[in-house]
Structures are given as structure tokens and as C-alpha cells.
N, C-alpha and C positions, 0 to 999 in steps of 0.2 A: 456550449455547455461546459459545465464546469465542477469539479469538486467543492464545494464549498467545505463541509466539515463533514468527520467521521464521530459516530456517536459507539462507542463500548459499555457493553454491562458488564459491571466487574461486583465484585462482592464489597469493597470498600473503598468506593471513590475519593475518598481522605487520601487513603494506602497508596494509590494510585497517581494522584495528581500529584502527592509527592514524589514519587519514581520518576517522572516525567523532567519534574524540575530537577531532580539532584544528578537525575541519571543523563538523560537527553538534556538538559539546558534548554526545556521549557519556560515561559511566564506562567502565573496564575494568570487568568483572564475574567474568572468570577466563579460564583457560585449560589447554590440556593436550594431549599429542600421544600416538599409539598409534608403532604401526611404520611406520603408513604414511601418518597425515590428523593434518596439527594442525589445532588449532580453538582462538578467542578466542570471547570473550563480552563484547558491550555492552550496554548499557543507558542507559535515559533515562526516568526514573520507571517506568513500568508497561510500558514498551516495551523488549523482551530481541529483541537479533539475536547468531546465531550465525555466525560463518565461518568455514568449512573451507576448507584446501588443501592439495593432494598430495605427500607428500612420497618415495614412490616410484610406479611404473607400477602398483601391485597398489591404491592407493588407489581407492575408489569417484568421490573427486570425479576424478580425472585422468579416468576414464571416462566422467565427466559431460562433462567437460571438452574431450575428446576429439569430442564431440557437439554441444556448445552454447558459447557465450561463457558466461563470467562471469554471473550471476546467482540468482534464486532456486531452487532445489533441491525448497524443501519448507516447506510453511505448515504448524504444527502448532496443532492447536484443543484447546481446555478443554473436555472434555464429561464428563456427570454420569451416563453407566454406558457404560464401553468396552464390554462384553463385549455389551450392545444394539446397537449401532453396528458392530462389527464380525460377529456375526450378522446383522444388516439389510445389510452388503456383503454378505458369502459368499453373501447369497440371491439378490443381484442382479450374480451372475461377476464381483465385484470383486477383485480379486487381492489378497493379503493379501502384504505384503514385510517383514512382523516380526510373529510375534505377539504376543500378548500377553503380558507379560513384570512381573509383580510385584515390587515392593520393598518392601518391610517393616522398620521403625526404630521399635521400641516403638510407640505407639497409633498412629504415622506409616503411611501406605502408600500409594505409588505406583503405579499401571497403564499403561502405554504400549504403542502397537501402531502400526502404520505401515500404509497402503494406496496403491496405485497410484492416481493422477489422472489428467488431462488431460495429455496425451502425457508429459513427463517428469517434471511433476510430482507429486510425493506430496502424502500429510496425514499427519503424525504426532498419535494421537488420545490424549490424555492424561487421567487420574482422577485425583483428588487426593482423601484422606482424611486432613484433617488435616494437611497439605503447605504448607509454604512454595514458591512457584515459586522465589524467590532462594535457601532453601537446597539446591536441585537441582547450583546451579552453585558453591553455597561448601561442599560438603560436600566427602568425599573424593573426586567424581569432576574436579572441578575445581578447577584451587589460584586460589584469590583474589589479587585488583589493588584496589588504589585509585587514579584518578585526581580532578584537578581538574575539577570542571564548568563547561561552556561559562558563563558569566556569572553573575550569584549566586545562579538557579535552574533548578530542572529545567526547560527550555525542552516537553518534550512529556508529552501528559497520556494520552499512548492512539493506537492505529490506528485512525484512521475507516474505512477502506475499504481492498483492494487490486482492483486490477485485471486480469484473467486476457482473453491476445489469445488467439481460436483460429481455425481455416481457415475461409473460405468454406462456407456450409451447414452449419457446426458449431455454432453458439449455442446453435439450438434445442434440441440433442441434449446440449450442457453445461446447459446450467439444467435439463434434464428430470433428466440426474445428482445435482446435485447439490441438487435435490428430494428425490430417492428414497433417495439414499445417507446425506446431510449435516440437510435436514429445512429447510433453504433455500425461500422463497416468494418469486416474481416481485414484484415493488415498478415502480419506471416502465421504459419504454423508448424509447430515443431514434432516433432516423432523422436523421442528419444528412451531407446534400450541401451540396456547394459545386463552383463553377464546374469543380475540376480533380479532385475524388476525394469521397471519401463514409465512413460505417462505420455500423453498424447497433450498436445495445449495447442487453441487457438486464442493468437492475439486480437481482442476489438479494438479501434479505434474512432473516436469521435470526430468527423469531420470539419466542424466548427471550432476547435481547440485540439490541443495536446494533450488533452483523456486518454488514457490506454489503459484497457480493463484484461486480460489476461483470461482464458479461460483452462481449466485444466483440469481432466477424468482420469483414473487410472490407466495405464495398459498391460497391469499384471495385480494379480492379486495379494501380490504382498510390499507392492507399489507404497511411495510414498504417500500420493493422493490417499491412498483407500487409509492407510495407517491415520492422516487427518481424517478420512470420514467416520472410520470408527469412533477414534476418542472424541471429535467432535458431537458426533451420532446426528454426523448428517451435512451435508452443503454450508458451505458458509467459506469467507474472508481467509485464505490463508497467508498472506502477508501483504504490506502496503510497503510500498518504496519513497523515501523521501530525498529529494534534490540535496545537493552539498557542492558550496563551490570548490572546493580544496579538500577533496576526499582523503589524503594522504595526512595529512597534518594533522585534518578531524578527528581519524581514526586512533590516532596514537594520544588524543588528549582523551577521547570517550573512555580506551581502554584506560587511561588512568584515574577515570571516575569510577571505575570495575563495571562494564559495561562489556557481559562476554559474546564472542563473536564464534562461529563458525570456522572449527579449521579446514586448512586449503591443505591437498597433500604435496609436501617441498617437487613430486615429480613435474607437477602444472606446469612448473616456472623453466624447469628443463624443458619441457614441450614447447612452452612458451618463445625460448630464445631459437627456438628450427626453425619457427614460422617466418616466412619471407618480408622483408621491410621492417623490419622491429622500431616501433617507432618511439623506444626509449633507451637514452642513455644507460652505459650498464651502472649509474649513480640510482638511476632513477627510477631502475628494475628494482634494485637491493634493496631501498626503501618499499616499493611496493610491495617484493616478497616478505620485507619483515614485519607486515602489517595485515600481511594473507588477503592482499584486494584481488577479486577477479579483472581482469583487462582485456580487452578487445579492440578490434577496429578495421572501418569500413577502408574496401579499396575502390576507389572508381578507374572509372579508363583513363583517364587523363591526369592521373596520379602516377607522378615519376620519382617523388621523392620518401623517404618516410618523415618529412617533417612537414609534412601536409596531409596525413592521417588522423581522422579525427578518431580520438578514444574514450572507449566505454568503460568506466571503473565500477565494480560492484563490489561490494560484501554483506552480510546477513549474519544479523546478532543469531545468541540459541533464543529459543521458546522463550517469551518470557514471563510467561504463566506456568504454572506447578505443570500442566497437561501440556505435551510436546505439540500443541496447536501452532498459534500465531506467532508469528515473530515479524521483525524490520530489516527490511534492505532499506542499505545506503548508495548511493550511488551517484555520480558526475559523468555527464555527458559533455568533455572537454572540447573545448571547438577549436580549428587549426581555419587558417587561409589559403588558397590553394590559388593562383590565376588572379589575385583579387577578388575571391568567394567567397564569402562565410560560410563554413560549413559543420554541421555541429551531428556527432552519432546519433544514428534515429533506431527505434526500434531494440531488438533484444541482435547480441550475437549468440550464434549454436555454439561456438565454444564455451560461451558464462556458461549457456544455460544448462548445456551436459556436463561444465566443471561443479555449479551448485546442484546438480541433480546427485550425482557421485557424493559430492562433500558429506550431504544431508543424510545418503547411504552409510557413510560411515558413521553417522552420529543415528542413525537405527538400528545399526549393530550393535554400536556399545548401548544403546536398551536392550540389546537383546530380540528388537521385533523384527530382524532381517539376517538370514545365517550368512555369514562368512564365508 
């Protein structure tokens, strides 16, 4: 399985598809409106997001809309026999909200089918026999754009991860789902407090791919988690992670598109250099402290050096919708050699993720929704 595309309702898919391009150094990749929802289509190499918005009361996203802020709608996955997948829901009261629906173009053929998720969201589940995913959006259902790309290359290589917030006492009961339904296996789990709030998160991952779906409920009530459940008013997407091969250089060109990010507090980097094997020049610390990337990295047993440390670079824009909901992480999983090994950071480190848990703390203070 696979992510194929992320679909958002947003209020004005024009608005949007242009942020994508000026801000991220998306392509157009198409578009096209019914009577009642337009929708654009971007892209950035292997990464397709869709956005709908309403364009009378009878449209589906208005109703979205009507219910939640701006956000994602609907993850749709790449999977290798729809009609498996959606038998395995229908046996476990998954509610089916489109069935399946073939397309057929000489030896070409298409399956899609859609099912209900975690409170508003869906999975639209897709088959491809001999399918391009880009001819989906330049054939006749969408009329084709070209634009300029962000710098002189496709800045993203793929979606690492998204992250799905849900209520208090729900995790357990979403990763059991999307075990049974999706074919998803628990990977780590984090427990992390701090002096004024907490969150619990289990990681899933897909065993047929690099899918890693994050799960994560509150563990205090003035928790991050619950602050997205509020304003969201209810379950859903709170941020998706995209690949970068040269996080560092990326960083410092995005911000000069005004693309705002998440500050790190300068003590991280202090903490940063105690830690045993640091497997960065102090060149190439000072760059990444003036760019506020979170860093990590795995040790194994038979790692003797720190220049066979493989490292996890993170950072995360603000909100970037008016409601402190969704936002984007960036991230590079840098690979080193180790023995003649390839070896490339897997997984989340506890250091990112209680340094992003903390950072996000400070930027719900200054709202004011977390006392000091």
C-alpha cells in the first residue's frame, strides 16, 4: 500500500493551489469544477494534493465545511485488489461511501472506492492496471496547467508519514482499525509529558511499504491533541510530513519564499552537543541551529564511529490555515555506511518528538490556550 494523494477542503481552491505553488514550489497539475465543488490539482514529483471548494450550499465540501475548518477531507491509498479491501471493511461495519467504480481505457483500468474513517475522515482506495496516477488528472477529467517549479528541482521526493489526532481513549481503538481494516502493524509508541500537558501516540506502519500513519490522543486536557480537537471539533489529520533530500538548504530558501516555521528553543542545540557521538561537524551544527531543524540519530551495536550515524532532520511550518489546526513537517532521513551497509533513520526519534511537542507548547502559550 501506498499513499497515492491527499484531498483538502478548503474554502477557495484557486487561493490555495496558488500557496502551494508560490509558497512550496508546487506544479499546477489540473483542474476542473462540477456545479457545485471546484478542485485544482498540485503536485511535487510523486506528491499529488487535491483541493476542493464550494461553490454553492449543495456542495459536499461546504458541508464539510459547515462542520470543521479547512483541512484534510480524505487520504487516498494505492492498493493491489480493491475489491479485497473493501470486502475486509463490509465484514468489519465499515461503511462504504462510494463503491466501487471501474474505468476502463484499452488495456488501461482503474478501481476506486471510498470508505468512512475516523470521524470525518475517509480513505479513498484505489487499483491501477496499467495506470499512470498523473494521467488520472491530465486525461479528460482534468484540464492540464503547467507551472514554474519552486527552484531548479522537485524539492519533495514522497510523504513520510501523516499524522491522525483523535479523543481521549480513542488510539487504542484506531490502531485496532486500522489493523483490521487497512493491514497496518504497531511500530513504536511514545508517552510524552512535560511540566504543563502530555500526549500518548502510537506509531502504524504498513508492512508492504514505507506508510507510517502516527496515531495520537491526548494525555492531559489542555494537551496539544485536545487544543486540535477542539478547534477542529473533532478527529482528523493534524499534520503530513513530506521527504526533502537536503533539508538544510531547502529550509533557508522556503524561508525566503516567507514560508513560517516553528521556533526551536536556542537551549535544544545546547543539549544537543552533550549527547555522545555527535555526528555533526560544529560547521554543520551552526547551520542547522540557524535554521531551527530538529536532528537525531539512531546508534546500533556495532557503531563505533559517529560518521556512520544515520540522521533524522525535522522541522514544522506554523498552522497554515487562520485555525491553529494543520500544518507540514519537513523532513530527511539522511543515510550513512556503516561495514559496507546502507543504512537510512527509520522511525520517529524521542528526542524530535518531545523537542516538537515542547516547541508547539510554546506557540500555545503565545495564543494564550496553555499558561506559562
Amino acid at each position: 500500500m501506498q499513499i497515492d494523494h491527499v484531498h483538502f477542503y478548503v474554502e477557495n481552491a484557486q487561493k490555495w493551489r496558488d500557496w502551494f505553488v508560490r509558497q512550496l514550489g508546487f506544479q499546477r497539475a489540473g483542474g476542473d469544477a462540477s456545479n457545485h465543488t471546484s478542485t485544482e490539482v498540485v503536485k511535487s514529483g510523486p506528491v499529488y494534493f487535491v483541493l476542493s471548494s464550494p461553490l454553492t450550499s449543495a456542495s459536499p465540501v461546504a458541508d464539510y465545511l459547515r462542520r470543521h475548518p479547512p483541512g484534510v477531507a480524505d487520504v487516498a491509498f494505492l492498493v493491489e485488489d480493491v475489491e479485497a479491501v473493501i470486502a475486509r471493511a463490509i465484514s468489519q461495519g465499515v461503511k462504504v461511501l462510494q463503491p466501487i467504480q471501474p474505468q476502463k481505457h484499452g488495456k488501461q483500468c482503474l478501481k476506486q472506492a471510498k470508505i468512512a474513517a475516523w470521524g470525518s475522515l475517509s480513505h479513498t482506495l484505489i487499483e491501477r492496471i496499467g495506470h499512470d496516477r498523473g494521467e488520472e488528472w491530465e486525461s479528460g477529467y482534468f484540464k492540464t496547467h503547467s507551472s514554474k517549479l519552486f527552484g531548479s528541482e522537485v524539492p519533495f521526493t514522497g510523504i513520510d508519514h501523516l499524522v491522525l489526532n483523535v479523543n481521549t481513549g480513542d488510539m487504542e481503538r484506531a490502531a485496532t482499525w486500522y489493523e483490521k481494516i487497512l493491514g497496518f502493524r504497531r511500530q513504536q509508541t511514545f508517552d510524552i509529558q512535560t511540566e504543563r500537558s502530555g500526549l500518548y501516540s502510537q506509531v502504524m506502519v504498513h508492512p508492504s511499504s514505507s506508510v507510517q500513519f502516527p496515531i495520537n490522543e491526548p494525555a492531559s486536557a489542555n494537551s496539544q491533541i485536545q487544543e486540535f480537537l477542539d478547534i477542529n471539533r473533532g478527529p482528523g489529520i493534524q499534520h503530513i510530513a513530506l521527504q526533502i533530500p537536503n533539508l538544510v538548504q531547502a529550509i533557508a530558501q522556503l524561508r525566503a519564499s516567507g514560508v513560517p516555521f516553528i521556533q526551536v528553543p536556542p537551549t535544544y542545540y545546547t543539549q544537543l552537543q552533550q549527547r555522545q557521538l555527535l555526528p555533526l561537524s560544529p560547521a554543520e551544527l551552526q547551520e542547522i541551529a540557524k535554521q531551527e531543524i530538529l536532528v537525531d540519530w539512531e546508534v546500533f551495536s556495532d557503531q563505533l564511529t559517529e560518521e556512520a550515524l544515520p540522521l533524522l532532520l525535522q522541522i514544522f511550518t506554523q498552522p497554515i490555515f487562520a485555525l491553529p489546526t494543520f500544518f507540514f513537517e519537513l523532513i530527511e532521513r539522511r543515510v550513512c555506511y556503516n561495514n559496507g551497509q546502507r543504512r537510512q533513520a527509520q522511525g520517529f526519534g524521542e528526542g524530535n518528538f518531545r523537542a516538537l511537542f515542547e516547541a508547539i507548547e510554546l506557540e500555545q502559550m503565545k495564543r494564550g490556550s496553555l499558561e506559562a
